[in-house]
C-alpha positions as CSV (number, residue, x, y, z in Angstrom):
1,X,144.0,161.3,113.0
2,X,146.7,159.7,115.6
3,X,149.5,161.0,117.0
4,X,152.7,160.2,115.5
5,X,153.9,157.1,118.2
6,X,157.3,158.3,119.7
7,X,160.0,156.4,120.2
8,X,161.0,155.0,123.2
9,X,164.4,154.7,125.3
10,X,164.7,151.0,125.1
11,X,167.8,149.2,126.4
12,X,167.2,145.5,126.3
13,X,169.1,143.9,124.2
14,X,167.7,140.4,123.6
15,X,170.2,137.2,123.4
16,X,167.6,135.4,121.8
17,X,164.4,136.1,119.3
18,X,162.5,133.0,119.4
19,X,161.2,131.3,122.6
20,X,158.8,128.2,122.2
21,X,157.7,124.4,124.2
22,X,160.5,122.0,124.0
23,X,160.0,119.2,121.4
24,X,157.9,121.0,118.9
25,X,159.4,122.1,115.6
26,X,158.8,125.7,115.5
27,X,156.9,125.6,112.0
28,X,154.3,123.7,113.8
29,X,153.8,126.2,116.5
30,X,151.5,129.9,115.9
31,X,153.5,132.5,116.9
32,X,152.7,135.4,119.2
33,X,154.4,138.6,118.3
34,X,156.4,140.4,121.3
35,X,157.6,144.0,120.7
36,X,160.8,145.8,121.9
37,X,159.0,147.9,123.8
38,X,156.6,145.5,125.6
39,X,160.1,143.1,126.1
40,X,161.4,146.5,127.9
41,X,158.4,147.0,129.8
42,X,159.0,143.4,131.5
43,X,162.3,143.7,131.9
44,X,162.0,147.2,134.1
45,X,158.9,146.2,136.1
46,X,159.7,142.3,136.5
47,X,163.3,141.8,136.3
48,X,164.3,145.1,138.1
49,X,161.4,145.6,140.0
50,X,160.7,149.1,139.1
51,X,157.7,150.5,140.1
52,X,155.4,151.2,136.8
53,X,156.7,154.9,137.4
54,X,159.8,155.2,137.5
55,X,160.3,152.6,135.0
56,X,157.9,155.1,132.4
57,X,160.5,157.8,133.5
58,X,163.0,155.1,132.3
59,X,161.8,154.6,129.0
60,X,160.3,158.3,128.5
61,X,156.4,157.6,128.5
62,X,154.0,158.3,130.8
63,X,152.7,155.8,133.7
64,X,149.6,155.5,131.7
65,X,151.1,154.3,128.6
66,X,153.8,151.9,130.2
67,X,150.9,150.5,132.2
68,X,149.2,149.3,129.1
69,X,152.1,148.3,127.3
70,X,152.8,146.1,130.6
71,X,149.3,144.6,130.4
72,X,149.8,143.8,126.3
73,X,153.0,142.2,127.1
74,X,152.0,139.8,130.1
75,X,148.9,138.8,128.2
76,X,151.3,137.7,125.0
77,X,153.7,135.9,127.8
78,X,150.6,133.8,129.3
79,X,148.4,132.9,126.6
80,X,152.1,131.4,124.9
81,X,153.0,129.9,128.3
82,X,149.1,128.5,128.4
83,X,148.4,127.3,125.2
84,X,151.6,126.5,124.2
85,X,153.1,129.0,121.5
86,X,156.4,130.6,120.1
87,X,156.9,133.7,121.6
88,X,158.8,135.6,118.6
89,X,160.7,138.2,120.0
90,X,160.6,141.2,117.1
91,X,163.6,143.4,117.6
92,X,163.2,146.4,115.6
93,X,161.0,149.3,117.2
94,X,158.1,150.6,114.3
95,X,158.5,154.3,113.9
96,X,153.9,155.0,113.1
């Protein structure tokens, strides 16, 4: 059995929920799911440039678990920037 997931000290607050290619009705596009906490992830270690530990510190996880939550969150970013999906933004952090 798992461990219950904790949750995390997330402050990004996103202006938007949806981001998607210019000119394509969004009902047209697949969607790739982006949590809170992988939107939070990019935010400390691209925006602000925090180095993966001190962001983890940041957000009250360990390197280790930031580090793969980085790595989920880039892969979502690209294959929607390669391919050409909505990147759907979900805004409410799941309590497993």
């Amino acid at each position: 059995m798992a461990r219950p997931k904790k949750l995390r000290c997330v402050k990004c607050k996103p202006d938007a929920t949806y981001f998607k290619p210019r000119g394509i009705p969004l009902m047209e596009l697949e969607e790739i799911p982006i949590t809170i906490d992988e939107l939070e992830a990019i935010r400390l270690a691209d925006y602000e440039e925090l180095y993966h530990e001190d962001a983890a510190k940041k957000m009250k996880i360990s390197r280790q678990t930031f580090g793969r939550i980085l790595n989920n969150a880039h892969k979502k970013v690209s294959e929607c920037l390669i391919k050409g999906k909505a990147l759907k933004i979900e805004t409410k952090q799941k309590e497993e």
